[in-house]
C-alpha positions, 0 to 999 in steps of 0.5 A: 476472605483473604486476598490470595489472587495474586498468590493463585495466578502466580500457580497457575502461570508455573503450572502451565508452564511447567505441567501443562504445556510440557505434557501436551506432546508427551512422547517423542522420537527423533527423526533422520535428516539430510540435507542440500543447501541452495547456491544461491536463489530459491529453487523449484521443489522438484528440483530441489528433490534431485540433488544430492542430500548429506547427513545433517546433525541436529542442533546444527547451524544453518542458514546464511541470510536469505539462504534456503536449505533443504531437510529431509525428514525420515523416520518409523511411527512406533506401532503404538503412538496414537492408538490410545483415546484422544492421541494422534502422532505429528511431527514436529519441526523447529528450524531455530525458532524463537516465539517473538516476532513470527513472521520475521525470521526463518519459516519453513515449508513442508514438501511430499517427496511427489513435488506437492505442499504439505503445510508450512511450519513457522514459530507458533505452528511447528506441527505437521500431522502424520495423516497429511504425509500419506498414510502408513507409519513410516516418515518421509518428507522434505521441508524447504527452509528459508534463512529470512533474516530477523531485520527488525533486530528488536525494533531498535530500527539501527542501521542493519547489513541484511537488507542486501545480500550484497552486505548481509554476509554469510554467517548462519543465522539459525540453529536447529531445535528440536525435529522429532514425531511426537505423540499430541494428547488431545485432552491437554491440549484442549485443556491448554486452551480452555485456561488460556481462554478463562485466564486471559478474560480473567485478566480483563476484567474488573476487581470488583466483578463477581465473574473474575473470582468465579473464573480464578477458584474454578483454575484454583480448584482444577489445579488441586484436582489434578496429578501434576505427575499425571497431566494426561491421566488427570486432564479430562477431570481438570477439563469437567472442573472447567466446564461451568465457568466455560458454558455460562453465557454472555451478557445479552448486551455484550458486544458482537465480534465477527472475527475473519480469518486473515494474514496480512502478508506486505507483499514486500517490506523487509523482505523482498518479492520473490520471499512474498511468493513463498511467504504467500504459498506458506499461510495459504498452505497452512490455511488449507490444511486447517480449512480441512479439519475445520469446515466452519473456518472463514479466511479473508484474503485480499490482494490479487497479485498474491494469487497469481503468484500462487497460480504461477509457482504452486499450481497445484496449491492453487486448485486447493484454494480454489475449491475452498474458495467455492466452499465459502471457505477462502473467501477474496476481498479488497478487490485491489491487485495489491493492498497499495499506497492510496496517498501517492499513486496517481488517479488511473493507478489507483482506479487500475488497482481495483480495474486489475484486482477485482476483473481477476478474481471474476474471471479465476473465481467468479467473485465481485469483492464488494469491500475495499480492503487496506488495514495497513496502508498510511492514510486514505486519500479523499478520493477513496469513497469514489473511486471505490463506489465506482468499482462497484464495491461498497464497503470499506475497512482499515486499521491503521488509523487507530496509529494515530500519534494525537488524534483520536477518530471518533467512530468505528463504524460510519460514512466516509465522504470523498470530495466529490460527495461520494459516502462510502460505509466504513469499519475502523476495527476497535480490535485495534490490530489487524493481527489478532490471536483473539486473546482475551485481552484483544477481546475485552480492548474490542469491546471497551474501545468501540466508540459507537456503542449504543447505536451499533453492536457489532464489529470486525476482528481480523485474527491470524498472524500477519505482516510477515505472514502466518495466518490463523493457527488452531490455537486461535480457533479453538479461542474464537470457539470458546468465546462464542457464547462466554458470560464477560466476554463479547459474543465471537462468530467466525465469518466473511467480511461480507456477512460482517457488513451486511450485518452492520449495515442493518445494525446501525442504518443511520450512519455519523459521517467522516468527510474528506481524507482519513489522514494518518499523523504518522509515516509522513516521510514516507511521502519523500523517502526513496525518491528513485522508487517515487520518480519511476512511479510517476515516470510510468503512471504517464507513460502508460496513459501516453502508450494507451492513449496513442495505441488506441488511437492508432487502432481506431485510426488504421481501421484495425491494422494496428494491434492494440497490444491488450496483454503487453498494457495489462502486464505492464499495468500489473508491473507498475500497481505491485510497486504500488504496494504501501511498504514499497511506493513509500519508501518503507522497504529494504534495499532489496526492494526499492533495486528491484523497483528501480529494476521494474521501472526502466523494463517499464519505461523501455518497454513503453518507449517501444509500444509508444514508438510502434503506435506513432509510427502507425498513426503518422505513417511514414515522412520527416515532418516533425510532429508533437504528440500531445497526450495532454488534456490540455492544448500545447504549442498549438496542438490540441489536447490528445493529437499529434500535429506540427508545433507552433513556434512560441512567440518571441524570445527570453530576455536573459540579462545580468542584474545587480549581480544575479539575472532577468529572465522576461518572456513577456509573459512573467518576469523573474528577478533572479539574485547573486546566489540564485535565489528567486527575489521577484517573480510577476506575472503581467497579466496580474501584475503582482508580485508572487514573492513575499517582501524580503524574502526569497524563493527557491530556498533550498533547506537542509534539515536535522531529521532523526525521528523517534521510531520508524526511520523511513516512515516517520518524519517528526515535526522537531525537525524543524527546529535544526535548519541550514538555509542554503543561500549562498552559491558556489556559482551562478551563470547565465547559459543561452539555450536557443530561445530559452533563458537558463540560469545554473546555480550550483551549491553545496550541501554538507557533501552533496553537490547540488545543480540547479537548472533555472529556466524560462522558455518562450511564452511559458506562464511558469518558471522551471527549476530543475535540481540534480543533486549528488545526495550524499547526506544522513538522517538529513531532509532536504526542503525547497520552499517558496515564500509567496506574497498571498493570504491563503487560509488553505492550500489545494493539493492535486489527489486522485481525479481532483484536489483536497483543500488543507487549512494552513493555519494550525487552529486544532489539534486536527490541523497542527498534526497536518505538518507534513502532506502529499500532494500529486503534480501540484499544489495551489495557494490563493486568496480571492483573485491571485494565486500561485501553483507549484508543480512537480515530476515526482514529488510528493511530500509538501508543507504550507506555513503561513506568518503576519509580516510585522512591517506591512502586516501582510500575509506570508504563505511558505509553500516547501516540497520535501526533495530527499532524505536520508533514513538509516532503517531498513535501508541505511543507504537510501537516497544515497546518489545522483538525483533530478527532480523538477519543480515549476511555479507559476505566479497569477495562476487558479486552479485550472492552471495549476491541473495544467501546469501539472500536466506540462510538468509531467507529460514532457513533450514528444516530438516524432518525425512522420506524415500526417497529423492526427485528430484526437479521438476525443474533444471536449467543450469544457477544459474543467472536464479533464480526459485521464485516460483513452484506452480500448475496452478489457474485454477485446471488443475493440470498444474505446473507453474514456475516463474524465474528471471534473477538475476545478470543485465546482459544477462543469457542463461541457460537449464530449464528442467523439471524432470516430464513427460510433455505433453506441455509447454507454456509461460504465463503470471501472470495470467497464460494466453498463451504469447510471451515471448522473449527469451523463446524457449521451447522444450519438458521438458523445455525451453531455455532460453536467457534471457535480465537482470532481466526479468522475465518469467512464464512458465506452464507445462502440466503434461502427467502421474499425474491426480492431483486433486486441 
């Protein structure tokens, strides 16, 4: 035979285009419409319905960035449309859509005239069916148009205006297509999808397959059985020619896919917030509306805080869900209250994440999410698999590890083992996108890249349109229906989650295993970009523990009389967890959204300021003696961990003393040489003895790099950057200030046009040295680094993570460890050879990199230690960083591990100093310092009960006394979610517990108070 393929798939690519996609609405009639533009923000419906509509042209342009306009649609049914076999009447709306990038333009959604939603109508599902208008023949509705601009501009990711409104302009993005009712032939329309299901397998498979020529003379022959003249007439002949190849079936070992319905909507990235909600109501909306005519249909969709919104503006869409939900329909999983960031927020933050998301879907649904659900997050902390198991989830899914830029994981399917040896079964879709359309090509990438093959046999396919939201179309349903049972395809079943993981787990019982952080060698800038964002997380994240910490304690201390402010916390919680969303924490966002984060920070702060003020004056009562209120773990200037008590003076005072033309600063504890250009040039602790600097060299090294990534600005920092460096050595200025008994040098230096000061300082009896950095950052596609290069042969650093600390080779021996260029830390970071080390903490910075060479003269080791301080991405938003700046940073020489998780606290809990009567006891002690209390805090369920959440802190084995210094009737370890658990290691007693824990775990225990009668 000759080869005509080529010939035949070029016919069958014009016929659909030209016969087939044009007759599957064959009759249409254009509709009357008005219109009302929206000053300015979006409006309620019903609101929107009451003002004063006028005529609007078709083809009209429309729509300034983030601009809304209200349609209404009007119009009469011809008496004759839809009465034929196999046809129904929709209408059809295109606001000015084009097919690329759904999700990322303008997007619509329809509104009866009695203030309830219709469905949504987006760029590849534009119909409305007339039977969801309410009956009858006549047409009228309204559809509320949002102007989201294209922000993307192609991913060319150049500087763009329309991420602020304030720059964004007016001009109309839009034009209006077509808004007519149309008559929708069933039968081609089914035929549309029987060939783009044949076609698109056709595609995938080999040459020398039989089934691929079988599939392309079965198109050939319905082409030449049909009327191109009569599409509809002929469809249904076209559709019996089809039938064999569709009902052979598949391979009896042909892969398993469970595919979920899903759309992953960023709850803000290039659009802000308030578009979220409407971008939430409009997929579930749609996802309603296709649950009624597809009973069978499953939807997954994760993050609570998109449900209370829904609950909020669209109550009535709301109860839709909920019904769906208790058909198994609409099904919540992940059980976060947002799908966030799990590289930067702190311990708590992410436990609350889960804490919050989950008691939500109980308490409005009764459902326990047993999965952990993060497809697009950029990279998956160590700590996960604990704090995931100790939510009492069980599972756990991601997607975008398959962005890797080197790397490639070696399973799909397997155990992920946290730090503290917590396994954690995991799912890496092979799909490869968690946006599927379920098309044949998708279909066939699942299949061939599933590298478990062999042991397991089935995997997870998330399909709907995502990111900007959409979610699954009838198209797509109609795709998983074919492929259900199809010879060269994998075998399709829609489904939950749930039955996905219960049927892996039986699938394939022993299990390889992944330890340790699930790294993503992309978005590493996304540790460092939007500083301002990154420093109001950490600012709240402490003072949440501070406010709880004392409210609860001045509850249990007044006997009840203080009101522990439960709702004010929660809602502060829920505030702070949404910035924690992976498109805002790290930077990743438009302008709009990191001022509206910079926003929410300082409601936060004043909010928690005031709560933190209430609950000190409750428990110190009333006098003027000064009182440090120590929310630490740690003891601090004479103060226990968790008290308030009167401070004692440090001992001694800072010898500040010119030297050489730079500056001593010596407390007898450490000795820092400071030179001419404030450059640290020695640093010893006299403990040790030893010098932390590495000879010849200098710390507090500011450098500024070239940083011009290939793709993804404000994510992405590649590992050329640096190649392009300008050591800032010299110094406009170096001064000795005299503060009190502290030792202050201020060094000011210029860098490009940013001004940077910096606050060089020693207090009494401190074992570190303070660096506080103000800068005026005016750079562009500039990284600014402050490195330190120390005297120590460290093979691996330690980087605080959540409730603990990841080890992370220096040296670059792999291909693993040489994409690690770029890592995050928390409040600390820990070098060290046996018997010396040096920590470095830090009050909101999170991108790190540790190098290390052989010094030629003495062959000792070098160990470079740099914090990435600021950057200056062009996209999304070109202005980012721009403006005034602090950020804080101590080291401290001779320091091990139990310093640095100190050092880190007394970085980030800055002390408070109020005037009142009496001390206060902590409410807690523990024996043992490596057993670290994260948060104290009264119990979710209004019983007055205190809860303690702790930490083993060093990686080793800890045994310690926890005692409560408060009448108990009873103490219980729990959960996260504050529900009765075993918890090895745990042996509790009448006031406490004692406590033999493994490292890093982490233990949550209530405690029933017997005496105070605490109101919540």
């Amino acid at each position: 035979m000759h080869d005509d393929r080529r010939i035949t798939e070029v016919r069958l690519h014009r016929f659909v285009r030209e016969r087939i996609t044009p007759a599957v609405y064959s009759r249409t009639l254009p509709l009357t419409l008005s219109s009302w533009d929206a000053p300015d923000e979006p409006v309620p419906a019903l609101e929107a319905m009451r003002q004063k509509f006028q005529p609007q042209e078709h083809g009209a342009l429309w729509g300034k960035p983030w601009g809304t306009k209200w349609l209404r649609l009007q119009g009469e049914v011809p008496e004759s449309w839809g009465t034929e076999p196999d046809t129904t009447v929709e209408v059809l709306v295109d606001l000015g859509f084009t097919v690329e990038i759904p999700g990322f333009q303008c997007e619509g959604i329809a509104w009866r005239p009695d203030g309830t939603i219709i469905k949504a109508v987006s760029p590849r599902n534009q119909y409305i069916p007339l039977k969801l208008l309410g009956g009858g023949m006549a047409v009228d509705f309204y559809v509320e148009a949002a102007a989201n601009p294209d922000v993307a501009q192609g991913w060319t990711f150049a500087p763009t205006p329309y991420g602020d409104k304030s720059t964004a302009g007016a001009a109309p993005q839009y034009r209006l297509g077509s808004i007519v009712i149309a008559e929708l032939n069933q039968n081609v329309w089914e035929l549309q999808q029987d060939i783009s299901t044949l076609s698109g397998l056709m595609a995938v498979l080999p040459l020398e397959l039989p089934r691929r020529h079988e599939i392309l003379r079965a198109l050939e022959r319905m082409m030449d059985i049909m009327d191109p003249d009569d599409v509809t007439g002929t469809a249904a002949a076209g559709r019996e020619v089809l039938a064999d190849v569709l009902a052979r079936p598949a391979y009896a070992s042909a892969h398993q896919l469970v595919a979920t319905g899903h759309a992953h909507i960023d709850s803000a990235w290039l659009w802000p917030v308030r578009e979220t909600v409407r971008k939430c109501a409009r997929t579930f909306s749609n996802v309603v509306a296709l649950m009624d005519e597809n009973p069978d249909f499953v939807f997954s969709c994760s993050s609570a805080q998109q449900f209370a919104w829904i609950k909020e503006f669209y109550p009535e869409l709301f109860g839709r869900i909920r019904e769906k939900i208790r058909a198994g329909q609409f099904v919540p999983v992940g059980g976060m209250w947002v799908e966030s960031d799990t590289n930067m927020p702190g311990g708590e933050a992410m436990a609350r994440q889960f804490v919050e998301g989950k008691g939500f879907f109980l308490a409005e649904f009764g459902v326990d999410c047993h999965e952990a659900w993060l497809p697009d997050s950029f990279g998956y902390s160590a700590a996960l698999p604990q704090i995931v198991k100790s939510a009492g989830s069980r599972w756990f899914l991601t997607q975008k590890i398959s962005w890797n830029q080197v790397n490639r994981m070696p399973h799909h399917t397997f155990n992920w083992e946290g730090i503290d040896g917590t396994r954690l079964f995991t799912h890496f879709p092979p799909v490869d996108t968690y946006n599927s359309e379920l098309s044949g090509r998708e279909l066939a990438h699942a299949e061939r890249n599933y590298r478990d093959h062999g042991h397991g046999t089935v995997s997870l396919v998330p399909f709907g349109y995502g990111d900007g939201g959409g979610g699954p179309t009838r198209e797509m349903l109609a795709a998983a229906s074919r492929a259900a049972d199809l010879e060269g395809s994998p075998k399709v079943r829609i489904g939950s989650a749930e039955s996905f993981f219960t049927q892996a787990e039986a699938d394939y019982p022993v299990l390889p295993v992944w330890v340790g952080e699930m790294y993503l060698e992309l978005h590493r800038g996304t540790y460092t970009s939007q500083a301002r964002t990154k420093k109001g997380n950490r600012r709240s994240e402490h003072l949440l523990r501070e406010a709880e910490l004392w409210c609860a304690t001045a509850a249990v201390r007044t006997g009840g009389r203080f009101a522990y402010p439960a709702a004010e916390l929660k809602r502060l919680w829920r505030l702070v967890l949404l910035q924690q969303f992976h498109d805002i924490l790290p930077g990743s966002s438009i302008a709009w959204v990191h001022h509206d984060a910079e926003r929410n920070y300082q409601a936060v702060s004043d909010a928690l300021e005031a709560i933190i003020g209430g609950a000190a004056a409750a428990v110190l009562g009333s006098g003027d003696r000064a009182f440090l209120l120590n929310a630490a773990p740690h003891a601090r200037d004479g103060v226990p961990a968790l008290a308030a008590g009167e401070p004692a003076a440090a001992e001694g005072r800072v010898q500040a003393n010119p030297d050489n033309g730079g500056f001593v600063l010596d407390n007898g504890v450490i000795r820092a040489v400071l030179d001419a250009d404030g450059l640290i040039a020695s640093l010893v602790d006299y403990a040790s003895g030893r010098e932390a600097i590495a000879p010849g060299q200098r710390a507090n090294l500011l450098e500024l790099h070239r940083d011009t990534p290939n793709e993804w600005d404000a994510w992405d920092i590649d590992e050329f950057y640096r190649r392009n460096v300008t050591p800032l050595t010299r110094a406009a200025s170096v001064r000795l200030v005299h503060e009190e008994a502290d030792g202050v040098v201020l060094v000011e230096r210029l860098a490009g046009a940013s001004t940077i000061t910096q606050r060089i300082a020693l207090a009494p009896g401190s074992p570190s040295l303070s660096i506080t950095t103000s800068v005026d950052w005016q750079e562009r596609e500039k990284l600014l680094k402050l490195g330190f290069a120390l005297d120590v042969r460290a093979d691996r650093s330690a980087a605080e993570t959540q409730f603990g600390h990841v080890f992370r080779p220096t040296h670059t021996n792999t291909s693993w460890e040489t994409a690690k260029f770029e890592i995050c830390a928390h409040r600390w970071i820990h070098v060290a050879e046996p018997g010396y080390g040096v920590a470095i903490s830090n009050s909101s910075t999170y991108g790190h990199d540790v190098a290390r060479n052989i010094r030629d003269d003495d062959g000792g080791t070098t160990t470079t230690v740099r914090l990435s301080l600021l950057r200056a991405p062009k996209f999304p938003d070109p202005e980012a960083d721009r403006g005034l700046h602090e950020l804080t940073v101590t080291i401290r020489p001779g320091a091990d591990i139990a310093g640095a998780v100190e050092e880190g606290y007394r970085t980030n809990l800055a002390p408070r100093l109020v005037r009142g009567g009496s001390p206060v006891e902590p409410l807690f002690s523990v024996t043992n310092p490596a057993l670290v209390i994260e948060a104290v805090k009264l119990a979710e369920d209004g019983s007055g009960d205190v809860v303690v959440r702790l930490y083993e802190s060093l990686g080793q084995r800890s045994a310690g006394k926890l005692t409560a210094n408060f009448p108990v009737q009873g103490v219980t370890p729990v959960d996260l979610l504050e529900r009765p658990l075993e918890a090895p290691g745990v042996n509790v007693s009448a006031d406490g517990a004692e406590l033999g824990l493994r490292p890093f775990q982490l233990v949550t225990l209530r405690f029933a108070c017997s005496a105070a009668a605490i109101t919540s």
